[in-house]
MDAnalysis code that builds the backbone (N, CA, C; Angstrom):
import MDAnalysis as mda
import numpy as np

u = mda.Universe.empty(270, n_residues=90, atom_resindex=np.repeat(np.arange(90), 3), trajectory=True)
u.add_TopologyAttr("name", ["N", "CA", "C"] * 90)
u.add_TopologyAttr("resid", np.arange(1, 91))
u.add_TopologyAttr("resname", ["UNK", "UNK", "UNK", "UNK", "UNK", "UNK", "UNK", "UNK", "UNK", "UNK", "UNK", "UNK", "UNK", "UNK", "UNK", "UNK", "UNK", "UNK", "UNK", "UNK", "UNK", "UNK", "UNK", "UNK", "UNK", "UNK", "UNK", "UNK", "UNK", "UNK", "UNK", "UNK", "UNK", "UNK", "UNK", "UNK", "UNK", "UNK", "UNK", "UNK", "UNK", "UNK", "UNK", "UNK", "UNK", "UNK", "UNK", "UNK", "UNK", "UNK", "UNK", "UNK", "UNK", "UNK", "UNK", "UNK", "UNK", "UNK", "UNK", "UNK", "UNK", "UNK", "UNK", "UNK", "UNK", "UNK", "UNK", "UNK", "UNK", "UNK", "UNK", "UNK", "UNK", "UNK", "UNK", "UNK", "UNK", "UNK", "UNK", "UNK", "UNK", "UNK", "UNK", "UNK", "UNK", "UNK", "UNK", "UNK", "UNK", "UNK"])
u.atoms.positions = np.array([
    [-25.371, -26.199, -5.076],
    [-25.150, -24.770, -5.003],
    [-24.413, -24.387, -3.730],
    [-24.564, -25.093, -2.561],
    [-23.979, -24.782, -1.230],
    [-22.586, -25.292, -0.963],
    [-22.249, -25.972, -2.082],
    [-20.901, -26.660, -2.135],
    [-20.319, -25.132, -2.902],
    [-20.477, -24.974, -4.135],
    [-19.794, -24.233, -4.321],
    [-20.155, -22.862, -3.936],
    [-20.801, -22.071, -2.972],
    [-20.496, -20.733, -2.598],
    [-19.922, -20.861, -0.889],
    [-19.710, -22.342, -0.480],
    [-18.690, -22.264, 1.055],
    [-17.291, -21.722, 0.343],
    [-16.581, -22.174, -1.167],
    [-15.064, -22.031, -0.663],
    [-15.162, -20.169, -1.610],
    [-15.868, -19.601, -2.376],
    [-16.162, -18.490, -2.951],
    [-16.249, -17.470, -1.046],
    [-16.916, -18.164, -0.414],
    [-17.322, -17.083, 0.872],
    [-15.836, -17.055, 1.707],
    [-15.079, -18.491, 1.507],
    [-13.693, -18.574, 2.538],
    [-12.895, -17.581, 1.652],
    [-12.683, -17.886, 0.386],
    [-11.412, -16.857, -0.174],
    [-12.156, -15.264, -0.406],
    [-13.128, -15.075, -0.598],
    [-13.421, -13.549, 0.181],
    [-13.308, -13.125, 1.282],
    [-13.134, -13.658, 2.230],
    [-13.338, -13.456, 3.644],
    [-11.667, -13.246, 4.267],
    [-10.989, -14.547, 2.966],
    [-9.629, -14.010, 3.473],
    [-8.682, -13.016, 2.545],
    [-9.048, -12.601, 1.296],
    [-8.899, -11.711, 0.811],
    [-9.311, -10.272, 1.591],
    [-10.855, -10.463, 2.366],
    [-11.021, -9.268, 2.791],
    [-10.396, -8.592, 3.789],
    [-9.962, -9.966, 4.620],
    [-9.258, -9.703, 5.703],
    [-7.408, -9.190, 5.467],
    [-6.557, -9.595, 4.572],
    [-5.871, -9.540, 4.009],
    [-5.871, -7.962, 3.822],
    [-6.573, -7.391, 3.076],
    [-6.879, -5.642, 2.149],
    [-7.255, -5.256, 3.598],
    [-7.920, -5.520, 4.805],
    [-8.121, -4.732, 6.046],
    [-6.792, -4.402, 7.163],
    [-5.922, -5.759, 6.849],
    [-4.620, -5.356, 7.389],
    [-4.126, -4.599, 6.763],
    [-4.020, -4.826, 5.584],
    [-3.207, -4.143, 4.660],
    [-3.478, -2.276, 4.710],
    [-4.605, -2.192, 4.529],
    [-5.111, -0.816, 4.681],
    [-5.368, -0.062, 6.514],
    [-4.403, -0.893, 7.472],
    [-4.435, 0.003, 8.538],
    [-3.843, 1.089, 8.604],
    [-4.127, 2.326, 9.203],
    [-3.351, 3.175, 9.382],
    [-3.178, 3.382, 11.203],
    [-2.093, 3.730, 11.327],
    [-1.647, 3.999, 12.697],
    [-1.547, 5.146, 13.158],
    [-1.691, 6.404, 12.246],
    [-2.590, 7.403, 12.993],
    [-2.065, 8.004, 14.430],
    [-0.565, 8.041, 14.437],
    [0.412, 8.431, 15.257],
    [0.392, 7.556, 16.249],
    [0.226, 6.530, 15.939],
    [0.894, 4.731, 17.202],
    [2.507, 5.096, 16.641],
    [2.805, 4.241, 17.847],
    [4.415, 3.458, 17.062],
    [4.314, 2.462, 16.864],
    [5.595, 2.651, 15.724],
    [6.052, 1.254, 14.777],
    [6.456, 0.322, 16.228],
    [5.851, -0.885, 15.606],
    [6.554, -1.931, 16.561],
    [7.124, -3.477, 15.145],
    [8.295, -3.455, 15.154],
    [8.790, -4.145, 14.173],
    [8.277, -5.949, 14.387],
    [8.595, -6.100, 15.081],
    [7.739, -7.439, 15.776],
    [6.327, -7.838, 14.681],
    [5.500, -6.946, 15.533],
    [4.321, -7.021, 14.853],
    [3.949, -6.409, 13.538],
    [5.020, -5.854, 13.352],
    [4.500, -5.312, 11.575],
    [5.215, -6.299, 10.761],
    [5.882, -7.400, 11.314],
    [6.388, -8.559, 10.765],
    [5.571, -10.095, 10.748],
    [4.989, -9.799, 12.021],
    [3.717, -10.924, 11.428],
    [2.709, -10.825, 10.754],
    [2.175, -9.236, 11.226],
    [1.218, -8.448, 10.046],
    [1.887, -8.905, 8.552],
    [2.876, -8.369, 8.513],
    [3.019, -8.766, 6.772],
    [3.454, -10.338, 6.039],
    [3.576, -10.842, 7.392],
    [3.420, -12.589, 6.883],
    [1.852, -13.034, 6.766],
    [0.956, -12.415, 7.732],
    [-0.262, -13.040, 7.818],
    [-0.672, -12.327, 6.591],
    [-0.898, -11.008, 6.100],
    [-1.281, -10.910, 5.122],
    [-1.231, -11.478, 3.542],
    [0.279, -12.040, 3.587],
    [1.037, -12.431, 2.743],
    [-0.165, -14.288, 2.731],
    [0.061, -14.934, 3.612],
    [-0.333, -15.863, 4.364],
    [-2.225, -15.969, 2.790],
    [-2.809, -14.458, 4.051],
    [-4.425, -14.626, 3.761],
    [-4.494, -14.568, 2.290],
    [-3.725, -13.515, 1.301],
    [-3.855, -13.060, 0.155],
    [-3.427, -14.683, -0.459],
    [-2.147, -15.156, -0.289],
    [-2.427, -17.009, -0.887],
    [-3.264, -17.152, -0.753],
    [-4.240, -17.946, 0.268],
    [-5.101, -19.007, 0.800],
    [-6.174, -18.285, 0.102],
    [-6.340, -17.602, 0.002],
    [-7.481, -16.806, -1.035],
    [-7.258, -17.167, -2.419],
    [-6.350, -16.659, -2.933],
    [-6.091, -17.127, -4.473],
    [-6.046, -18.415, -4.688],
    [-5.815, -19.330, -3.913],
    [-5.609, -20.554, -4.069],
    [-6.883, -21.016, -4.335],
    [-7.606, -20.669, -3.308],
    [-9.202, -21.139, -3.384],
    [-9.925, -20.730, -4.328],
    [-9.842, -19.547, -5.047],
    [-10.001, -18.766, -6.572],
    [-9.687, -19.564, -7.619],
    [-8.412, -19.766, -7.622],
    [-7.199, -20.103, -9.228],
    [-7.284, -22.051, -9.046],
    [-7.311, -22.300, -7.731],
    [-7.036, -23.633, -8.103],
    [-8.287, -24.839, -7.722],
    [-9.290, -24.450, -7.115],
    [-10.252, -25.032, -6.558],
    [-10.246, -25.736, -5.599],
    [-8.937, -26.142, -4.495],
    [-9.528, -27.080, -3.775],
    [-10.616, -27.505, -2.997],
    [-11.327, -28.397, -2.203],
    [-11.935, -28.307, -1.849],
    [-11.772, -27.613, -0.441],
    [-12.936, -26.978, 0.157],
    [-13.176, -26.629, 1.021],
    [-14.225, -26.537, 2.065],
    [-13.604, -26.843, 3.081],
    [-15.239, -27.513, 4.467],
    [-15.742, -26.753, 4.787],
    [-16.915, -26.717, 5.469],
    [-17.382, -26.152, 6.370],
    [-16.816, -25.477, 7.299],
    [-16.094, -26.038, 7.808],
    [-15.028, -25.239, 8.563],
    [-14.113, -24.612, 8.540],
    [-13.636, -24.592, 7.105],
    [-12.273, -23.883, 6.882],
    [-13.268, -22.667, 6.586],
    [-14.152, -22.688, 6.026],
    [-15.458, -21.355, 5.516],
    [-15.775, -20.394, 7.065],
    [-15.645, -21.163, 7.826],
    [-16.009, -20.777, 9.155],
    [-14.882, -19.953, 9.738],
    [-13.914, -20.744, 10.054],
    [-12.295, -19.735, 10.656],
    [-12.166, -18.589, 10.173],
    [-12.107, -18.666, 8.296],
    [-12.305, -17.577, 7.701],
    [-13.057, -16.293, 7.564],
    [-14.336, -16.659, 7.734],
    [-15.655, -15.991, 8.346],
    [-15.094, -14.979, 9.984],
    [-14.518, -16.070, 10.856],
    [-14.357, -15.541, 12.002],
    [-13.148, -14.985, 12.088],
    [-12.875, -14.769, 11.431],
    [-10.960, -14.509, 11.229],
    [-11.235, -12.907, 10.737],
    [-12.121, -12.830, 9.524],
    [-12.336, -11.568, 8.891],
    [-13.354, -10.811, 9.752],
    [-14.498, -11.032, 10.760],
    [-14.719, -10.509, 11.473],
    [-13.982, -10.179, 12.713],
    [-13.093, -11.097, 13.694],
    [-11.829, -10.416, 14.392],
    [-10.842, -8.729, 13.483],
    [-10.505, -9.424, 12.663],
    [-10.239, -8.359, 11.520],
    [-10.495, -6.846, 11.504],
    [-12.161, -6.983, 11.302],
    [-12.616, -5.812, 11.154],
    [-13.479, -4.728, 12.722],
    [-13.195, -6.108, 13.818],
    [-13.737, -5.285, 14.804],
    [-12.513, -4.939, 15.184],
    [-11.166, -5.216, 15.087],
    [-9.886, -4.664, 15.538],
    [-9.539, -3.469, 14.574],
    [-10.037, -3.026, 13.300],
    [-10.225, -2.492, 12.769],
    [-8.517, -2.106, 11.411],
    [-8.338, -3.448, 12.060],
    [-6.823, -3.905, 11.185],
    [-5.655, -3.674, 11.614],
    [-6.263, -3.481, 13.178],
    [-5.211, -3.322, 14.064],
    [-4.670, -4.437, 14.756],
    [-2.968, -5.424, 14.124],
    [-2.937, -6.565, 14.281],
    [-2.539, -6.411, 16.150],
    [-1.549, -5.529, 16.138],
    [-1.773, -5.275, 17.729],
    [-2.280, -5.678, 18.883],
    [-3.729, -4.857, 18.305],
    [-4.717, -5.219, 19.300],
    [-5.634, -6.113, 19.482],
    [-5.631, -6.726, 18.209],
    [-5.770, -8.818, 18.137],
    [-5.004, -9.229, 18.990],
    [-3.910, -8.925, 18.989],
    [-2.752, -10.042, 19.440],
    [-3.111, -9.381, 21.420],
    [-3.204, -8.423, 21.622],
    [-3.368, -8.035, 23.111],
    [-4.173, -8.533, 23.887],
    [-4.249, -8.815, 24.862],
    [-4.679, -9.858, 25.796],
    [-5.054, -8.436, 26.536],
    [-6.931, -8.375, 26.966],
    [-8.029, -7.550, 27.315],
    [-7.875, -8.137, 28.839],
    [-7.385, -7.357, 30.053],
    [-7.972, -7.995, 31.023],
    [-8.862, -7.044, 31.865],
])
C-alpha cells in the first residue's frame, strides 16, 4: 500500500504546485519577463512530471515523493510568487 500512495502523493504535490504558480496574481507588482519565463517553463516542467506519474506509472522513491512534497510547500508559503522563491532573504 505504501508503494503505491509515494508516487499518487509526488504527482499531486506537483500538479498542486504547478495550479499555485499558475494561479498567482501580482496585484500591481511588475512584469519581470525573465521570471515569468521560468515561471512558465517550471510550470510547464511540474504539470509533465505529474501526468507522467498519473498516465504512465513509473516508479517512484522516496525521495523524488519528498522534493515534491518540499517543492509544493516552498510553493505555497511564497504564495506562487516565483520571484520571491528565487530572492535571496538577507
Amino acid at each position: 500500500m505504501f508503494a503505491n500512495l509515494m508516487p499518487l502523493l509526488a504527482a499531486v504535490a506537483y500538479i498542486a504546485s504547478a495550479m499555485r504558480l499558475l494561479c498567482f496574481q501580482r496585484n500591481g507588482g511588475r512584469i519581470r519577463r525573465g521570471i515569468s519565463l521560468i515561471a512558465c517553463l517550471l510550470i510547464a516542467a511540474l504539470l509533465c512530471a505529474g501526468l507522467e506519474i498519473l498516465l504512465y506509472k513509473p516508479p517512484v522513491s522516496l525521495w523524488q515523493t519528498a522534493i515534491a512534497v518540499l517543492l509544493f510547500i516552498l510553493c505555497y508559503r511564497s504564495r506562487g510568487n516565483l520571484a520571491a522563491l528565487l530572492r535571496p532573504n538577507l
